[in-house]
C-alpha positions in Angstrom: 0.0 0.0 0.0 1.3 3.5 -0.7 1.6 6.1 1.8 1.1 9.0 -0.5 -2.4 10.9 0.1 -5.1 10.0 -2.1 -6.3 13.6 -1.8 -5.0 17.2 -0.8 -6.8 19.2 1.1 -6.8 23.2 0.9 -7.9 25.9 3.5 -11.0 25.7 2.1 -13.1 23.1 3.8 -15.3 22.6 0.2 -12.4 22.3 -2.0 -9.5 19.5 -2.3 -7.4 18.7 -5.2 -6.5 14.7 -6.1 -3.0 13.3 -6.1 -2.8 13.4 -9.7 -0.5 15.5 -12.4 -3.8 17.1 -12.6 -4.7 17.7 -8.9 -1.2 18.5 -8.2 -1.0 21.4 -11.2 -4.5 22.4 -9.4 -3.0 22.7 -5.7 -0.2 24.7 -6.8 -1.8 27.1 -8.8 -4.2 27.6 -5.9 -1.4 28.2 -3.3 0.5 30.2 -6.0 1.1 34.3 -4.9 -0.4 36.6 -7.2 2.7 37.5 -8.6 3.4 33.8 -9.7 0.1 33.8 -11.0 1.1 36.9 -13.4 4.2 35.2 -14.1 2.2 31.6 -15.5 -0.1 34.5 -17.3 3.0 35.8 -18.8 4.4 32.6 -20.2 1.6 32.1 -22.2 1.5 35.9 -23.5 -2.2 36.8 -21.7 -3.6 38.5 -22.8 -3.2 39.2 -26.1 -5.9 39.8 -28.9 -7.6 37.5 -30.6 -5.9 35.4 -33.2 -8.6 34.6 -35.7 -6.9 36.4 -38.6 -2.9 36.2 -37.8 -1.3 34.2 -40.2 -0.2 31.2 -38.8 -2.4 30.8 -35.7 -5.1 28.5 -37.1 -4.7 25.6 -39.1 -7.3 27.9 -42.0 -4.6 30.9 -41.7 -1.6 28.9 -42.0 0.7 27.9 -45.6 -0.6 24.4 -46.2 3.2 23.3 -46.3 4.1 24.6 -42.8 0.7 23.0 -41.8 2.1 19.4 -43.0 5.4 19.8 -41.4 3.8 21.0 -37.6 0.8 18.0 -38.2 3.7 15.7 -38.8 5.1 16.9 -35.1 2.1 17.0 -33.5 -1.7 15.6 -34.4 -3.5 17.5 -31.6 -6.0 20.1 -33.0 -7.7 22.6 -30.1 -11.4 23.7 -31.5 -12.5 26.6 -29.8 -16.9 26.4 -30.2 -19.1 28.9 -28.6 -21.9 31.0 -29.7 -23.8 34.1 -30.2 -25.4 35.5 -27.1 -26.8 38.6 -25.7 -24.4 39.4 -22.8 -26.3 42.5 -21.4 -25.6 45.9 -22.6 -21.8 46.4 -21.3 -20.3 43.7 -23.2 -20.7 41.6 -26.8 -22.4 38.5 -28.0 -19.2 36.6 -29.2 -17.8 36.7 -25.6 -17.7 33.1 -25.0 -16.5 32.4 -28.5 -13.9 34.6 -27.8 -12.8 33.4 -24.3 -12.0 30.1 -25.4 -10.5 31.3 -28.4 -7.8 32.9 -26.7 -7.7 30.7 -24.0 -6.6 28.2 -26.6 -4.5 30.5 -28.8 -2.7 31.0 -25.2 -1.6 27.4 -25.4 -0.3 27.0 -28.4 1.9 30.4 -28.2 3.1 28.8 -25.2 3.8 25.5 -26.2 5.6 26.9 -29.5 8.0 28.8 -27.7 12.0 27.7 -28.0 11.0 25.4 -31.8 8.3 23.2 -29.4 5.5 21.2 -31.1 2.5 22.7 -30.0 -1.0 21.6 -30.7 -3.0 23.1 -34.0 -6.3 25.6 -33.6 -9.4 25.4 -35.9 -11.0 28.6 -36.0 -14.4 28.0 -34.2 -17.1 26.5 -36.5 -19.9 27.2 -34.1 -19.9 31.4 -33.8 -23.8 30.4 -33.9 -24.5 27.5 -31.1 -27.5 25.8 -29.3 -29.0 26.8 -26.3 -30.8 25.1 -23.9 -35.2 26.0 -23.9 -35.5 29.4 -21.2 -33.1 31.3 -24.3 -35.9 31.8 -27.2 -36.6 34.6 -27.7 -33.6 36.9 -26.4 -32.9 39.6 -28.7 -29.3 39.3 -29.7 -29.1 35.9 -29.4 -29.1 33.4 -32.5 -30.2 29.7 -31.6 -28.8 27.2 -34.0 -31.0 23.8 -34.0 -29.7 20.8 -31.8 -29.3 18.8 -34.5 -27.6 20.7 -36.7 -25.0 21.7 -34.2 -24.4 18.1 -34.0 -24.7 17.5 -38.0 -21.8 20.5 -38.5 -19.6 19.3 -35.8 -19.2 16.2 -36.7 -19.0 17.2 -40.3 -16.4 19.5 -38.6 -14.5 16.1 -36.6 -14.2 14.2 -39.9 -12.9 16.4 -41.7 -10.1 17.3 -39.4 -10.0 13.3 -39.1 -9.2 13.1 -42.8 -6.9 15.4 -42.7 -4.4 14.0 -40.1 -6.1 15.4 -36.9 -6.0 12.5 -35.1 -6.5 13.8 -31.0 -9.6 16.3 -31.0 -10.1 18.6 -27.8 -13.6 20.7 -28.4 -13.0 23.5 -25.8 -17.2 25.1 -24.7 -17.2 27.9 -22.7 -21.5 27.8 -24.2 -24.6 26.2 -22.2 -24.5 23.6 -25.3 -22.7 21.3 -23.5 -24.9 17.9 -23.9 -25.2 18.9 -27.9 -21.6 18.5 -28.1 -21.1 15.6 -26.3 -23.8 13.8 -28.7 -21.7 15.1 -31.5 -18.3 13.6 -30.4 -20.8 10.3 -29.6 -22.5 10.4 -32.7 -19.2 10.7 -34.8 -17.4 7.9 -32.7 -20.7 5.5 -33.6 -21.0 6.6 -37.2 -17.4 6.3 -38.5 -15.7 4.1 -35.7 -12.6 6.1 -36.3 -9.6 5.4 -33.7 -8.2 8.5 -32.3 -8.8 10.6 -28.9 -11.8 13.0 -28.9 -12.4 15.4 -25.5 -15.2 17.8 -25.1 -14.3 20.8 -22.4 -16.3 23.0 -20.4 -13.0 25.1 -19.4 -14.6 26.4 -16.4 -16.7 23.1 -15.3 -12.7 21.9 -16.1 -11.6 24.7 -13.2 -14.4 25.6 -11.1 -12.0 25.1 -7.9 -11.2 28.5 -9.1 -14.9 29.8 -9.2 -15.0 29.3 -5.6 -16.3 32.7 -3.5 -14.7 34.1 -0.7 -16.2 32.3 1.8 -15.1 29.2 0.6 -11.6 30.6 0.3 -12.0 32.1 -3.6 -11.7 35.2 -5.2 -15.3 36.2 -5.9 -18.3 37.5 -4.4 -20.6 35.5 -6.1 -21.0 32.2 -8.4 -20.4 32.1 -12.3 -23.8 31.8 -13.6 -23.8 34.4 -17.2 -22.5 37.7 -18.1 -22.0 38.5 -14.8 -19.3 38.8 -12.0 -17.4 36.1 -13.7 -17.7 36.5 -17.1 -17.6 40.4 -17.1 -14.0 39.8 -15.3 -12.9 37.4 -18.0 -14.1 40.5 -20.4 -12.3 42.9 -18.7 -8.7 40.6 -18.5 -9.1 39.4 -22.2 -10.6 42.1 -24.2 -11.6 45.3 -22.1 -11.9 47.0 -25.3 -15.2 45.4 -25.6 -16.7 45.6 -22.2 -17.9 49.3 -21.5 -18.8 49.5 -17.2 -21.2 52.5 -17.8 -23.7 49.9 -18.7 -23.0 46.7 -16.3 -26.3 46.3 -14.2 -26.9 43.1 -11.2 -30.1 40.9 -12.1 -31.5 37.4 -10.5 -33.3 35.1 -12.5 -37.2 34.5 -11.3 -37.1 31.1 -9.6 -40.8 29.6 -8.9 -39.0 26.3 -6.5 -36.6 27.0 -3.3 -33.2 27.2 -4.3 -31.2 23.8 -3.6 -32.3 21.9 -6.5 -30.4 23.1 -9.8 -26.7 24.0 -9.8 -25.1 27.1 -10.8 -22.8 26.8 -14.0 -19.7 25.3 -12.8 -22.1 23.0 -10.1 -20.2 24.8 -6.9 -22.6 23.4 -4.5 -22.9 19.8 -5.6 -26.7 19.9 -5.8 -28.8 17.2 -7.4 -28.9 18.2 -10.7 -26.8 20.6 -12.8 -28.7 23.7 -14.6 -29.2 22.1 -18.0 -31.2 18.8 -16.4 -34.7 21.1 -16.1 -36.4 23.7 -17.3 -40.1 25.4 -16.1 -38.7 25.9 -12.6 -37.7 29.6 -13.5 -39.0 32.2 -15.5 -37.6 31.9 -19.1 -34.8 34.6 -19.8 -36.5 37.0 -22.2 -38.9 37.4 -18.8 -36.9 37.0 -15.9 -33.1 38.5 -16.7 -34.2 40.8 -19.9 -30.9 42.3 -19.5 -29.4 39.4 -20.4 -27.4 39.1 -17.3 -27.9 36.4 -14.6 -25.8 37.7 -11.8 -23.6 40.6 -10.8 -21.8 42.1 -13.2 -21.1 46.1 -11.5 -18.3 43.9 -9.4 -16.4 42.5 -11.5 -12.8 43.1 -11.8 -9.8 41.8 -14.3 -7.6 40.9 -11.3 -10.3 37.9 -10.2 -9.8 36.3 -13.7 -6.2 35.7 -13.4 -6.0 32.7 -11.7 -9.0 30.3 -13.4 -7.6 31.4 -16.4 -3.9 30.0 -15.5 -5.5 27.2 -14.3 -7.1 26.5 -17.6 -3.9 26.8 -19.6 -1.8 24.9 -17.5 -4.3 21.9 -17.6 -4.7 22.0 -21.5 -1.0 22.0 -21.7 -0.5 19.3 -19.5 -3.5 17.2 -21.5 -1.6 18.0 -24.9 1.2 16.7 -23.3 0.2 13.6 -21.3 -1.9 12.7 -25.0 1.2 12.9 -26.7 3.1 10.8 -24.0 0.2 7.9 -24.4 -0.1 7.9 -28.4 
């Protein structure tokens, strides 16, 4: 029997990290100073603007004989999918396209560094995504059909598949999340293809770091949409499109006790995660008009910092434990 600890625990009593490369990455980060925090920020060159139209960042922007020589090194693709959604007034609709985006474009300029082999990006095919039922009808937002989500990514996963792309991590930052796992399902059963095929919520992948302050976090409140959280992540990433004059606080219209559903990274273990009900709450258009579902007039860039390490330091060490096994 070993005598190493089968878990770590923090100084929070609700969070405790497994004695794993991936628990053990978690811990530190969480014990990290703030200045080592910047540092792991810095390695990864966050945050820097969005790379959909530099040459050379996505596998559609880069010289198809370059592309043959870095596939040839390395058969990991990083798909960034998200959406178009009304975020409320201060912010834009391709936020959670872009955070993952850049999240992923932060990997690969770190991995590149000093002639490395990092993974390749496909610009995002879903700028347009599902949405779960309590969305219709918000101006703003564009709701793509379940099944054609799932029809165009697996389109998407072949295609990459035929051309070399062998290990495929779909990174959602979206409330799609069960439409994408039916894809990568759907296009393992259809073409039987051998290779390695993750879908990622990045912040479900994180949510230690979603914790609030009384349970030893950074944040007043819980990540539910456009609000404390993702207005923070706005304001790190791209501040030129988040304007503060305009950030209000709004709850959605609940009809049960609270205790039932989860909030969007499931911080209080409850029965059932957000997406496993609907007619509980008011739909959005009538309950959070504003298109925000939380408090967004306290959000600041500093609380992003650390889920936002944590998120690049676990992709990197996936890439790299992927290209260990296969």
């Amino acid at each position: 029997m070993s005598d190493e600890p089968k878990f770590f625990s923090t100084d929070s009593p609700t969070v405790f990290f497994e004695n794993t490369a991936v628990g053990r990455m978690k811990k530190e980060l969480w014990e990290a100073t703030d200045a080592e925090i910047e540092a792991v920020l810095a390695e990864y060159g966050m945050p820097s603007p969005c790379e959909w139209a530099k040459p050379g960042a996505y596998i559609q922007t880069t010289v198809r004989h370059q592309l043959n020589i870095e596939r040839s090194k390395n058969d990991v693709v990083l798909i960034p999918v998200g959406c178009t959604e009304l975020h409320g007034d201060h912010t834009v609709s391709a936020v959670d396209t872009l955070f993952v985006s850049q999240i992923c474009e932060g990997v690969r300029r770190f991995m590149a560094k000093d002639g490395g082999n990092p993974p390749a990006l496909a610009i995002p095919p879903l700028m347009y995504g599902a949405h779960p039922y309590h969305h219709i009808g918000m101006p703003g937002t564009v709701i793509v059909r379940d099944q054609i989500v799932v029809e165009q990514l697996v389109d998407v996963m072949l295609g990459l598949w035929n051309d070399g792309w062998r290990k495929q991590i779909i990174l959602n930052n979206h409330g799609q999340l069960w439409v994408l796992e039916e894809a990568l399902h759907e296009f393992c059963k259809r073409y039987q293809l051998p290779g390695i095929y993750r879908v990622i919520d990045w912040h479900r992948a994180v949510r230690e770091f979603f914790h609030t302050k009384d349970e030893g976090g950074k944040w007043d409140t819980n990540f539910v949409h456009a609000d404390e959280s993702e207005t923070s992540l706005g304001l790190y990433l791209f501040p030129e499109m988040v304007d503060m004059n305009y950030a209000v606080d709004a709850s959605g219209v609940s009809y049960l006790p609270d205790g039932h559903l989860d909030k969007s990274v499931d911080p209080f273990r409850r029965p059932c995660k957000w997406s496993e009900g609907e007619g509980h709450a008011a739909i959005e258009i009538t309950g959070t008009p504003e298109g925000v579902v939380g408090r967004a007039t306290v959000s600041d860039a500093e609380k992003a910092k650390r889920p936002l390490a944590a998120i690049l330091r676990y992709l990197t060490l996936l890439v790299n434990e992927i290209a260990a096994a296969f």
